[in-house]
C-alpha atoms as one frame of an Amber mdcrd trajectory, in Angstrom:
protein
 -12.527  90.549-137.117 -12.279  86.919-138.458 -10.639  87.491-141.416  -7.889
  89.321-139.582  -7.865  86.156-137.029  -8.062  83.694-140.030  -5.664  85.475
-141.779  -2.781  85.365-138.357  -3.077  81.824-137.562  -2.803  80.517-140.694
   0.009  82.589-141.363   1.145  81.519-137.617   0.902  77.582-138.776   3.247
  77.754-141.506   5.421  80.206-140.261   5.837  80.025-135.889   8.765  80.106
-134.380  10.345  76.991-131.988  10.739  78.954-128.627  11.510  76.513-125.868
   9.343  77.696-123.426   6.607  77.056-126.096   6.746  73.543-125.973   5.385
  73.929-121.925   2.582  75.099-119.915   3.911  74.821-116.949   3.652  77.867
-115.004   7.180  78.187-113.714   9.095  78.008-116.751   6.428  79.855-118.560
   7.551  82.786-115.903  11.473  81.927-116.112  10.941  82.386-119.697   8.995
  85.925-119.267  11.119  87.330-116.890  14.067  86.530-119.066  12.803  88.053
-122.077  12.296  91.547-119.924  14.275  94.128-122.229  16.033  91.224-123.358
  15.957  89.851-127.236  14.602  86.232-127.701  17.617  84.837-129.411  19.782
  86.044-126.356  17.480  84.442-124.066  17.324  80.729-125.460  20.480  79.369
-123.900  19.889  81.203-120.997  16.204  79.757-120.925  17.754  76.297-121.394
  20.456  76.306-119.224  18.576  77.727-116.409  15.532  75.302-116.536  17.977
  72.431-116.437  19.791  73.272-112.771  16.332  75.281-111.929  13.856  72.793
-112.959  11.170  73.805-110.018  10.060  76.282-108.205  11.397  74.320-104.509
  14.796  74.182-106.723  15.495  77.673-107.022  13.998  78.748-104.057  16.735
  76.306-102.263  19.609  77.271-104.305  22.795  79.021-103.292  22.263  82.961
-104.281  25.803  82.925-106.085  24.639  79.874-107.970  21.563  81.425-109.398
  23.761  84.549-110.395  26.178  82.099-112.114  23.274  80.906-114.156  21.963
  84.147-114.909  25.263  86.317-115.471  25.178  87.833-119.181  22.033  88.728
-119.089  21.579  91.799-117.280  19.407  93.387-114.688  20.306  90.587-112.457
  18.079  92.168-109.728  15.484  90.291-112.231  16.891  86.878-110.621  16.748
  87.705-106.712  13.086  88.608-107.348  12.277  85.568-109.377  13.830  83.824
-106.457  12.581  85.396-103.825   8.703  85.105-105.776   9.866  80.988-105.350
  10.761  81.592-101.726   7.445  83.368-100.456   5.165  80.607-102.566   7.460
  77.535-100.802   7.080  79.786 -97.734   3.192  79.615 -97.992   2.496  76.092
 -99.672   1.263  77.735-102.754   2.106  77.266-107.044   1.724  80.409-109.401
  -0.956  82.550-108.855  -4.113  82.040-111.882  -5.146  85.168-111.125  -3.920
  88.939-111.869  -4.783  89.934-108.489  -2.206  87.193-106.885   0.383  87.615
-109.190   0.929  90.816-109.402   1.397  90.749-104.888   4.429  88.929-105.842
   8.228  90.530-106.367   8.953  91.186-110.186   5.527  90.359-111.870   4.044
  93.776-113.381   0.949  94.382-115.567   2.287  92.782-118.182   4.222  89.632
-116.588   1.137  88.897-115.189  -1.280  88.752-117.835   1.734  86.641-120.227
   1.868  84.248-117.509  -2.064  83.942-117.376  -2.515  83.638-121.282   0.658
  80.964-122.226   0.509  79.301-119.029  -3.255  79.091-118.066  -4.909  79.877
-121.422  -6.618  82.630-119.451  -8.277  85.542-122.199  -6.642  88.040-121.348
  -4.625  90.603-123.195  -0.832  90.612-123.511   0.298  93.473-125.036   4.332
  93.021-126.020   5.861  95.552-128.635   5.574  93.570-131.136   1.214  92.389
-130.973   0.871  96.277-130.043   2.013  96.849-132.947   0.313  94.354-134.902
  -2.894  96.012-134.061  -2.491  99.410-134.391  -1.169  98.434-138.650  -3.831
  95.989-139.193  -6.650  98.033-137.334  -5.399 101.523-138.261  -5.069 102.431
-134.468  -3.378 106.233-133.905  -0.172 105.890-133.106  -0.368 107.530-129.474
  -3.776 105.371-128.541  -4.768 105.015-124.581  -3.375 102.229-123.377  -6.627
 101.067-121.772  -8.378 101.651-125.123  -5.814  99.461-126.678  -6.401  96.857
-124.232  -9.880  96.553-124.632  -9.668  96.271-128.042  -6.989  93.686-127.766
  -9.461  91.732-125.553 -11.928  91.781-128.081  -9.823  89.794-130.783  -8.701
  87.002-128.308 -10.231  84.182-129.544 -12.532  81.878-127.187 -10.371  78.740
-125.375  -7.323  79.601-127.801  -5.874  82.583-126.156  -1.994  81.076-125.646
  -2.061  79.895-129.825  -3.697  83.563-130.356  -1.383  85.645-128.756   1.676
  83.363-130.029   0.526  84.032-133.234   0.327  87.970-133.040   4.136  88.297
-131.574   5.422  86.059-134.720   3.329  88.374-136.899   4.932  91.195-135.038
   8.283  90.157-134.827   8.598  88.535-138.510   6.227  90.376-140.491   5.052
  93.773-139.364   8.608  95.188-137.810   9.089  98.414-136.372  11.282  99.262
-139.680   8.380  98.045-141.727   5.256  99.710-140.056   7.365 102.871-138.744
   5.414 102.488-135.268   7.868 103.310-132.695   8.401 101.051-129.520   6.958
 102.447-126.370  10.713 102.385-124.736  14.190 102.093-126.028  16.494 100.984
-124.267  19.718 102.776-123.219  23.406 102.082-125.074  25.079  99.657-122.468
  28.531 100.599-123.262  29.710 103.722-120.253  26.098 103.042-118.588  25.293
 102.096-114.853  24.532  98.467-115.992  27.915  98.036-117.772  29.357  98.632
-114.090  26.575  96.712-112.667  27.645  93.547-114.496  31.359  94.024-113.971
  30.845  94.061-110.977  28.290  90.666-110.423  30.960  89.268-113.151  34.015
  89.992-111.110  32.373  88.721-107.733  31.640  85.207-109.040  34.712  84.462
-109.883  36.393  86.037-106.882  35.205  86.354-103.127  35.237  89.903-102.999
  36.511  93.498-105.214  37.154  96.961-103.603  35.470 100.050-104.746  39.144
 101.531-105.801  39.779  98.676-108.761  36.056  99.375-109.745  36.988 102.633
-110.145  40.051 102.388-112.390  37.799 100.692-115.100  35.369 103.198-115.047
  37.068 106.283-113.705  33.993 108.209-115.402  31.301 106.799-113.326  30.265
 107.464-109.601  30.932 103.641-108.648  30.085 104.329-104.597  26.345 105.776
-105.829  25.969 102.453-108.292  27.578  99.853-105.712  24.832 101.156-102.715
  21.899 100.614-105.393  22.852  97.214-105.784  23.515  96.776-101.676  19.545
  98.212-101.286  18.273  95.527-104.056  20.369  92.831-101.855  22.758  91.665
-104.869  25.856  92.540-102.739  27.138  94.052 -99.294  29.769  97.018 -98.965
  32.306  96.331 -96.312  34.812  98.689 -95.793  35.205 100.031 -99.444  35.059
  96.262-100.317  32.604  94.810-102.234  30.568  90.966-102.125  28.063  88.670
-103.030  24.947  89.796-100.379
């Protein structure tokens, strides 16, 4: 076990990457940053990360803020739903006096945070030991400890709580996504993400972001031009998805901002 640890961080020291939300421990941007990075590549999400933080500074800032504003801010990366939730997660703490949850138990009552959102935000933001299992440390440990490819994912996570190291869980699990995403790839290794995500070209999300896209430049679009841009697609089903996650309201075949 402490060779292996040895051997990451001082690989990690010469070799880390200079993420943004890296040089912070402060809980909300430590979540901005995690929610962004959802199915989203780290490169994409740096000048997203730093635009965002700088008209979203707070959690009272973006739980004030004008809905189309946020959008604005967050247009380009997808899943925009992600957004509303991370705003409404700002609202309902405002709401109730409170900051970010230190505990699993508490964050995960809140809109948007899963398993693993939770646990990220405990470990970079708190320091907490606890395990934080991206693609790329999963797969760290199943090369370096010879793990079987389809391991339990509660077996995994024990054993991943095992190697955090004592008061340096944040520079620990830094360390093992670097290793991951640098060294030990998924070409490398041959150990196959979990999930894949789906071709955007002709998908629902292509339409999705037309549609947000279109809307914030102009007040409103009708289900009819939707339709002539993606004549394939069944634009009525997609447009009363988005209505039931609040990102826009259906008036008469007419389409706006919620």
């Amino acid at each position: 076990m402490k060779p292996f640890q040895r051997r990451i961080l001082s690989w990690y020291k010469k070799n880390k990457r200079d993420l943004p939300w890296r040089k912070t421990t402060n809980p909300y941007r430590i979540l901005v940053s995690e929610i962004m990075l959802q199915q989203t590549q780290v490169d994409r999400v740096i000048p997203y990360y730093l635009k965002f933080i700088k008209k979203f500074p707070d959690l009272e800032t973006l739980a004030k803020a004008d809905k189309k504003l946020v959008l604005q801010h967050w247009s380009g990366l997808g899943y925009n739903n992600r957004v509303l939730r991370l705003q409404q997660l700002t609202q309902i703490l405002i709401k109730n006096k409170k900051s970010i949850p230190q505990t699993a138990e508490e964050l995960l009552q809140l809109p948007g945070i899963g398993a693993y959102t939770a646990n990220a935000v405990l470990a970079f933001a708190f320091n907490k030991e606890v395990p934080v299992l991206d693609t790329n440390i999963r797969r760290v440990l199943m090369h370096e400890l010879t793990l079987p490819e389809h391991i339990d994912i509660k077996k995994l996570k024990k054993i991943a709580q095992s190697y955090i190291l004592k008061g340096k869980s944040r520079l620990w699990h830094n360390a093992l996504m670097d290793y991951g995403a640098l060294v030990l790839t998924a070409k490398k290794t041959g150990i196959a993400p979990l999930s894949k995500q789906s071709a955007f070209k002709g998908s629902d999300r292509e339409v999705r972001g037309f549609i947000i896209k279109t809307l914030l430049k102009e007040k409103r679009i009708s289900i009819n031009k939707i339709k002539k841009s993606f004549p394939e697609k069944n634009i009525l089903s997609i447009a009363k998805k988005m209505e039931k996650e609040n990102l826009i309201e259906i008036k008469k075949q007419n389409i706006t901002i919620a």
